[in-house]
Structure formats: structure tokens, C-alpha cells
N, C-alpha and C positions, 0 to 999 in steps of 0.2 A: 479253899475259899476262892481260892484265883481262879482254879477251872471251873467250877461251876457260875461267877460272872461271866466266861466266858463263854459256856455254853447256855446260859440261860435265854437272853435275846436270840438266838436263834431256832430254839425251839419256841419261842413266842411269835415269832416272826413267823415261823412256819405253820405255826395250827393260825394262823390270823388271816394269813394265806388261802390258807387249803378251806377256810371256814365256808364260804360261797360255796365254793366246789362240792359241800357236802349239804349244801342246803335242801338239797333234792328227796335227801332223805324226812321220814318221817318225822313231824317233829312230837309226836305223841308216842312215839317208841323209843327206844331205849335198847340200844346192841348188847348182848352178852357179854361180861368179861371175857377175855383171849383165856385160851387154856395157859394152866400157868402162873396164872394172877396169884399171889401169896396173899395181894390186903383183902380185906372182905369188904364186904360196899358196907359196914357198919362204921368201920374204922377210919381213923382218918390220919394221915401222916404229917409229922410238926412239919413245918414249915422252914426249907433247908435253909443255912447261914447266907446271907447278903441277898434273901430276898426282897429289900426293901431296894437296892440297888437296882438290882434285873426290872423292875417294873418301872425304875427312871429310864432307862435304856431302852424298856418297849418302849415308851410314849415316844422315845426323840428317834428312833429307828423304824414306826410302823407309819404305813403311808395314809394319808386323812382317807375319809370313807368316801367322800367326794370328789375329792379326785379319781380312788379307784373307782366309783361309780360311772365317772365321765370317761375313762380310758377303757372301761370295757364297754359304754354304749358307740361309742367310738368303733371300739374295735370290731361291735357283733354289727352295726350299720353297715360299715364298708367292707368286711368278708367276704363276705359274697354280693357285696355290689357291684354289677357290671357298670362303665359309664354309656356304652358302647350301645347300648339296650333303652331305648325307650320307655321311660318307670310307667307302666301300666301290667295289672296281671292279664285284660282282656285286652287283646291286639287291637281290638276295634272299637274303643274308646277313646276321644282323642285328648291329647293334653292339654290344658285350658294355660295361655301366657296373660297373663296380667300386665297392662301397661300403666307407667305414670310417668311423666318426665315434668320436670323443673327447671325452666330454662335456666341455660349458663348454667345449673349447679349440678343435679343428679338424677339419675336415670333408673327410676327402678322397674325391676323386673321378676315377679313373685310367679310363681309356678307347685306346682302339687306332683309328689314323688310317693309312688306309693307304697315304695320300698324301704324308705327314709322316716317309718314310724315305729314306735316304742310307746309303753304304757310307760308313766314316769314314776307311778307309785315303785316300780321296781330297779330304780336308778335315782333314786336319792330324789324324786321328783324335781328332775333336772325337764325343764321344758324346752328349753331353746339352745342350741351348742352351732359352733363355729365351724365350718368343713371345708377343704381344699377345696375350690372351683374346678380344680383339674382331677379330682376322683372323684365324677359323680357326671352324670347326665345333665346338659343342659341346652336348651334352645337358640338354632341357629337365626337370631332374630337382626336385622341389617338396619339398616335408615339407608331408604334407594337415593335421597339426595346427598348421602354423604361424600365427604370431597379429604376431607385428612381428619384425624382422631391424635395425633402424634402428642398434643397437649394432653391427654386424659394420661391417669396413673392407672396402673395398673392393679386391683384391689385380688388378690388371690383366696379369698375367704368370702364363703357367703354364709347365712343364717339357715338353720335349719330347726324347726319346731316340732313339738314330737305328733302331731298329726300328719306331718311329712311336709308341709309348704317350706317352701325355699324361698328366700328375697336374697334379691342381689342388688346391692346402691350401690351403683358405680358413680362415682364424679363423672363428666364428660364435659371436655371445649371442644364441638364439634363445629367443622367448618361446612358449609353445607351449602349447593348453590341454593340459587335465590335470583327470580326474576325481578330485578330493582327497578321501577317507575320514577327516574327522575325529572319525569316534567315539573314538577311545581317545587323543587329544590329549592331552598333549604325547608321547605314544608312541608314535606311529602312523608307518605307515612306507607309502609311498605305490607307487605302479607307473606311472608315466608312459610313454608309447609316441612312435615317435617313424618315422612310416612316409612310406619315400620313394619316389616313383613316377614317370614320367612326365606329362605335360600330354596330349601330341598322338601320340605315336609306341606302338601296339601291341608287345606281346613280339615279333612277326614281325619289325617294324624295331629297338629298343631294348630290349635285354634286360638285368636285373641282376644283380648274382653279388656274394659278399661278396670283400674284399679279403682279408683275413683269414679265418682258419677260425673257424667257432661256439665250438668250446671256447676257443679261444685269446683270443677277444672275450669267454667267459664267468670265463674265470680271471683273465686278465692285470687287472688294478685299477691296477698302477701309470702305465699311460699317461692313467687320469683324473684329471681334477682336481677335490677333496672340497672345498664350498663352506662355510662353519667353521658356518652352522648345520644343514646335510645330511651325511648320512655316504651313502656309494654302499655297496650291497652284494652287486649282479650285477647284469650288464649280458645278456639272451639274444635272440638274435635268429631270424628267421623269415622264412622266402621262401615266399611264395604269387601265385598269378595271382587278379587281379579280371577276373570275368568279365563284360560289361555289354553292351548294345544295340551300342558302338560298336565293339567288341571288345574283347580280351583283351588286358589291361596285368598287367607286373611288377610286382610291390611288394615291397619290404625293409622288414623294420616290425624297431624294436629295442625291447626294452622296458627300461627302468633303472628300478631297483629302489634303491631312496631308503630313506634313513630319518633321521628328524629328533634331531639331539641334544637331551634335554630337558635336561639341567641349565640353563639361565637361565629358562629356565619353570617347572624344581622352587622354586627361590628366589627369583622373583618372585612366584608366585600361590601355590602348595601350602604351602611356610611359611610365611607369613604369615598363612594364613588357619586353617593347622595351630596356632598360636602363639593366636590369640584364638581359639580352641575352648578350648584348655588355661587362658585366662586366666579364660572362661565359667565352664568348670569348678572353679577354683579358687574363686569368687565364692558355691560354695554351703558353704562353712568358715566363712561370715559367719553370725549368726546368724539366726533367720528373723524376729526381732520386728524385726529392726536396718530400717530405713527406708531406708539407706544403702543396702542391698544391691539396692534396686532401683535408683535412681540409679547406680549400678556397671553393673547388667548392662543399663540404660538406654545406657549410655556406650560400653559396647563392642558393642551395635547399632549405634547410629549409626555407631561407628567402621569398621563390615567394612560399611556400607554407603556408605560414604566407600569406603571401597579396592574394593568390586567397581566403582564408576563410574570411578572412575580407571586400574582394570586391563580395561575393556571391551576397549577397543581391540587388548593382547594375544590375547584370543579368537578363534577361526576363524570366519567367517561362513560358515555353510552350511544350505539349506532343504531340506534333503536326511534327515539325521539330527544328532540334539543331541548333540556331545561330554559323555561320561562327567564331565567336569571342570566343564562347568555345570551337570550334576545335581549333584555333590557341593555348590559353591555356593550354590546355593539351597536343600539338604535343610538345610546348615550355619547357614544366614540364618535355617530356619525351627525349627534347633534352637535358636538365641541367640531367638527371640518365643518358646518354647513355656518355653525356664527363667523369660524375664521374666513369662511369667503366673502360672507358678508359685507363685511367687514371691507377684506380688500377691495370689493367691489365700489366700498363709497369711496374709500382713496382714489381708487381710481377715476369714477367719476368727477369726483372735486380737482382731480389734474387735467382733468380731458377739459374741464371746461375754465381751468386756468388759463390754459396754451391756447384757446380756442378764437380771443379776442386777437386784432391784427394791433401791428406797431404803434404806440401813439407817437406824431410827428411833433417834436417840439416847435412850433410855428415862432414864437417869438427870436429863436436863436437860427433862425435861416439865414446863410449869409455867412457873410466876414465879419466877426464880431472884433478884431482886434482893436481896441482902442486906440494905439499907438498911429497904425498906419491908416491911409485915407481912408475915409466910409464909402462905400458904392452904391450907389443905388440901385434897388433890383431893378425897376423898371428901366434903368439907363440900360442895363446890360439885357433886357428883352430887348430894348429899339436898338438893340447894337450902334449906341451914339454914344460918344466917348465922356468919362466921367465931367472932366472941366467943362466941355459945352451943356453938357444937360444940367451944371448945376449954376449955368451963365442965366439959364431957361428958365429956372425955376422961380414960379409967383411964389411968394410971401406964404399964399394958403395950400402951396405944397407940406410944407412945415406941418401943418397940423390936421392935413388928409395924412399924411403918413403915419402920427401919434396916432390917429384915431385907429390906422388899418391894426400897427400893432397891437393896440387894446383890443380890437376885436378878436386879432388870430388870440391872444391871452384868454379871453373868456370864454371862443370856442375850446381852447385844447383843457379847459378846466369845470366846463360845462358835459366836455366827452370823458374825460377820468369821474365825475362826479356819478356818470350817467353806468359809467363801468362799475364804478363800486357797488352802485344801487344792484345792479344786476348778478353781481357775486356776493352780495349779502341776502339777494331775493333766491340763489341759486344755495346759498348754505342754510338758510331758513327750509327749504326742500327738501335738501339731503336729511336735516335733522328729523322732519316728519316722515320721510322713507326710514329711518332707521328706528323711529318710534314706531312706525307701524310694525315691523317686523321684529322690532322686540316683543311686541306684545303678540304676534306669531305664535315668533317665537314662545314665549311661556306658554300659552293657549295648550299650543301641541305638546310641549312636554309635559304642560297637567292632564290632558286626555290621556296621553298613555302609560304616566303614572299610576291613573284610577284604572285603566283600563287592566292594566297588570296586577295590581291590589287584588281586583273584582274576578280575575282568574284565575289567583291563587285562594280564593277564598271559595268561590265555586267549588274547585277540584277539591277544597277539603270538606265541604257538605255533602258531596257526591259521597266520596269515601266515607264517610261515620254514616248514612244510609245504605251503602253496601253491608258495613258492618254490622249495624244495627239488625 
């Protein structure tokens, strides 16, 4: 009993085996018994002990039918497939590459092997199986702007269907130049290309063709993926032959039409430096004598020059042409120096014409005022005649010709400050109208070229959506 469980799986294993392999034969005939046979084909023999056992032991020991089905189309596909061999049986057919690409996600690439087919009613109608990318033929197809690929994985398995098409989905983060237009930064919307062709193989051997149709590539958006600081906004594409010395190759060029979300760029750079224009401006409500008011607009120079070094780095480097947005910068920089001269300019003149009046002579205190010792009289000391004779001389209505002289020098020298003041309150009353008027210049010009930049960047994006268009 023991040896025949132990031989019975392997004689099951074996006619289970070999069954295929005898498939070839007729199946309406029927071989001879071997010479030698003792049973008669009437007879039939019991059925030896523990064959209920041997038939558990086939089922857990024989290999599913699909599987063996898949590992011999497997096997009879790549036996004789060379990769090395361009899948065509006429040489002078060319192979047709099918494109599609998905930005940012995946790149497919379907092609027809004509070697790579199978009827599948005779493989467990198995249609589509999985095959090594590196035994089997495939297309040397590039991106001429490519620049690194080192992000993409490497997918070692493509599909194969039993009419023989091939797709291959590869992921891809490909880096790829790209002429970038940042004039009108943070609003600008780019056009990057992205053209695939052959290395070695002319349109006469390797030819391209989209996978999908042009509108459906230019409408459909939902198969991309929108990078959170780019928005997609048409993808079109273009088949053309490059014609060269070495001959004529295919090309699929796609062009993706980009455009940049500016909100973190509105509120990193453009407010903030919107915000200290408004702060400049408020700074001319100070008055113009104030001294303060230059230290003010001293301070929020420094300060937007503090924040354009610190927002460098935001900016687009390009030798190409200057983004609209560092003119605005520096027109802005040079309107916060042209209020601060201003500015020092009215101080200045409001000191110039401080200095500008002569000494006032106090007339009343001309003289020896000391009360203590004798009083002089001026006029003794013009006639050079000695104090006691000239005051031996003196009529009665000397007395009150002198009061009278003093009263007059008194209300000339307070008639001449009187006449000073008018003249420095007629000359502040001026400056404050010079510095109204150039406030309001001032704003004038800074709203002209406000709108004027608005009206620029708004141009340059109607231009571009009728290119696109």
C-alpha cells in the first residue's frame, strides 16, 4: 500500500505532463495495445488500494492549466525571438510607434511586433501577458529636449496582446529645457515643447503616429496632472519629418501650454512693497518743517531695501529680457529717494531763508544801561562835550525829545520783527504749497505707472491666449 501511494502521483504527474505533447496525435484514432497486453480492451481492472488517496495528491501536486498555458506561450514567444531584429517579416515595412504622453505622470509608447502573436483559443485564451522590456525589440524613441530622467523608475515589464501590440507606461519626471518668457512675471504663462523622435532608425524603418487623436489630446485636461504652482491650459500637438544628410526621421513634438498661479507672488512681493508706497505716501501729512519727516522716509528706504534683498531670490533670472515686476521695484525704490529729497529740499530751503534776514539791533538798549552809575547821553558823547556840561545845557524839553526818540527806536525795532515774522509765515505758507503741489506729483505719477504696468501685464496675457487660441 505504501508503495503504490508513492508511486501513483508520479505516474499521474507524468501522463498529465506528457498529455500536450501527445496532443498532435489524432484524436479520432485510437493506438493499438503494445504487444504483450494480457487485459483485453473488454475488461477492466479494480481499482488498486488507496486510490482515493493518489487522486488527493494529484490535485495538490499537478500544476494549474493556466499557468502551464502561460509558461509555454511565454516560452514558444521568446525562443526564437531575437530582440536585436526589427519585428517585421518584410524588411521594408516600417514599424509604426504610437505616442501619448501625460504630463508629469506617464508616457506611453504602443508599438506592433509581429512576432509577439498567438491564437489564444490555444493557450487557455490568455490575450494579454507581461514580458521582460529587455528580451524583446524595442524603439529607440528620445525627447531632444531632454535634460535628466534620473526621477523616472524604472518599469522592466511591458504588455503584450496576442495580436502582438506592445504598450509600455512608463512614469516619467522629466526635466527638459524650456525657453521661459518672464516679462510679465508673476503672470506669464509659458509654452514648453516636448518633441520625440528616433536616434538611428529613418521614417522608412520607424515611423510615428499619435496614440490618441489631436483634439482629444487638446481637450481632454483631465488625464494631466496640474503642479499646485502651474495651471495646464492646452496641450497641441504636431507631426512633422526632419529632413537631414542622414535622412528623413519622424518627429511628435507636443507643446504644453503652462501658466503660473501668481497669488504667492501677489503676497510676497507686490503687497508688501504696494503697502510701503502707501506708507511713503502717508509720510507727506507730516509737516515740511518737521525733521522727523525725513528720518520717517529715511526709514522706510532702508526698509524696501531690506525686503528687495531678501526677496531676490523669488525673482526669475533671465539675460534675455527684465520682468515688468523689477521695473516696477526699482521705479518704486527711486520714488521713496526722489520724496526723501524732497523733502530735504524744503528743510533746506525753510533754513536758507531763516539765516537769510540781517541782525535785529535792539535800539532801545543802545548805550550804558547801568542803572547804578551816571547815565550818558549819546548825543554828549557825539559832540565830544563832557557829561556834566551838556547836562548844565540841557532845556527842560530835552527830557521829553529823548522819551520820545526812545519810543520811536521801540516801535521801529518791533514794527521790523513784526514785518519779519509776516515774511516767514508768508515764506511757510509757500513751502507748504510747494510741497502740496508735489505731493500731488507725486501720486499723479505713481498712479500713471501703476495703470500703466497693470495695462502691460494684461496686454501681454491677451496677446498670449490669441496665440494660443
Amino acid at each position: 500500500m505504501e508503495d503504490g501511494r508513492s508511486r501513483a502521483p508520479g505516474v499521474a504527474v507524468a501522463a498529465a505532463v506528457a498529455a500536450p505533447a501527445g496532443a498532435s496525435e489524432s484524436a479520432g484514432e485510437r493506438r493499438p495495445p503494445p504487444a504483450g497486453a494480457s487485459e483485453s480492451a473488454g475488461e477492466r481492472r479494480p481499482p488498486p488500494a488507496g486510490a482515493s488517496e493518489s487522486a488527493e495528491i494529484l490535485a495538490i501536486d499537478t500544476p494549474h492549466s493556466r499557468n502551464s498555458a502561460l509558461y509555454r506561450l511565454t516560452k514558444q514567444l521568446l525562443q526564437k525571438h531575437h530582440k536585436k531584429v526589427r519585428p517585421v517579416h518584410d524588411w521594408t515595412v516600417a514599424t509604426t510607434v504610437h505616442l501619448d504622453v501625460l504630463v508629469h505622470a506617464v508616457l506611453d509608447v504602443v508599438w506592433d511586433d509581429e512576432f509577439l502573436s498567438w491564437n489564444p483559443s490555444m493557450f487557455d485564451e490568455i490575450r494579454e501577458i507581461s514580458l521582460p522590456l529587455s528580451d524583446i525589440w524595442a524603439p529607440d524613441i528620445i525627447i531632444n529636449e531632454l535634460v535628466d530622467v534620473e526621477g523616472s523608475p524604472d518599469l522592466p515589464y511591458v504588455y503584450v496582446n496576442s495580436s502582438g501590440t506592445i504598450k509600455n507606461s512608463k512614469p516619467m519626471q522629466v526635466v527638459t529645457t524650456c525657453s521661459l518668457e518672464t516679462y510679465a512675471f508673476p503672470f506669464d504663462i509659458q509654452n514648453c515643447s516636448l518633441t520625440f523622435s528616433s536616434i538611428l532608425h529613418t521614417v522608412e524603418d520607424v515611423n510615428l503616429a499619435f496614440l490618441r487623436s489631436r483634439e482629444d489630446i487638446k481637450q481632454d485636461k483631465k488625464e494631466f496632472l496640474n503642479d499646485s504652482e502651474w495651471e495646464l491650459l492646452s496641450v497641441s500637438s504636431t507631426y512633422n519629418i526632419l529632413q537631414s544628410s542622414a535622412g528623413d526621421f519622424a518627429q511628435i513634438q507636443f507643446n504644453v501650454v503652462i501658466r503660473r498661479r501668481p497669488l504667492v507672488y501677489i503676497v510676497s512681493l507686490l503687497i508688501p512693497s504696494i503697502f510701503l508706497m502707501l506708507v511713503d505716501l502717508g509720510s507727506f501729512y507730516l509737516p515740511p518743517t518737521c525733521r522727523a519727516r525725513i528720518m520717517f522716509k529715511t526709514s522706510v528706504l532702508v526698509g524696501y531695501t531690506v525686503f528687495r534683498v531678501n526677496m531676490s531670490d523669488e525673482m526669475p533670472r533671465s539675460a534675455v529680457s527684465t520682468p515688468l515686476i523689477g521695473v516696477f521695484f526699482t521705479v518704486c525704490m527711486a520714488f521713496l529717494v526722489i520724496s526723501l529729497f524732497k523733502s530735504i529740499l524744503l528743510v533746506k530751503l525753510l533754513y536758507d531763508e531763516r539765516n537769510s534776514g540781517q541782525e535785529r539791533p535792539l535800539f532801545c538798549l543802545q548805550g550804558d544801561t547801568d542803572v547804578d552809575g551816571p547815565r550818558v547821553d549819546p548825543r554828549a558823547q557825539l559832540a565830544g562835550v563832557p557829561e556834566p556840561i551838556c547836562r548844565e545845557h540841557l532845556a527842560p524839553t530835552g527830557t521829553l525829545e529823548e522819551v520820545w526818540f526812545q519810543l520811536k527806536s521801540i516801535s521801529t525795532y518791533f514794527q521790523t520783527w513784526d514785518q519779519s515774522d509776516q515774511q516767514e509765515v508768508k515764506w511757510l505758507a509757500l513751502l507748504e504749497r510747494f510741497d502740496r503741489l508735489l505731493f500731488q506729483a507725486y501720486t499723479i505719477i505713481l498712479g500713471l505707472y501703476a495703470i500703466t504696468l497693470c495695462s502691460l501685464w494684461a496686454l501681454w496675457g491677451s496677446s498670449w491666449r490669441l496665440r494660443a487660441g
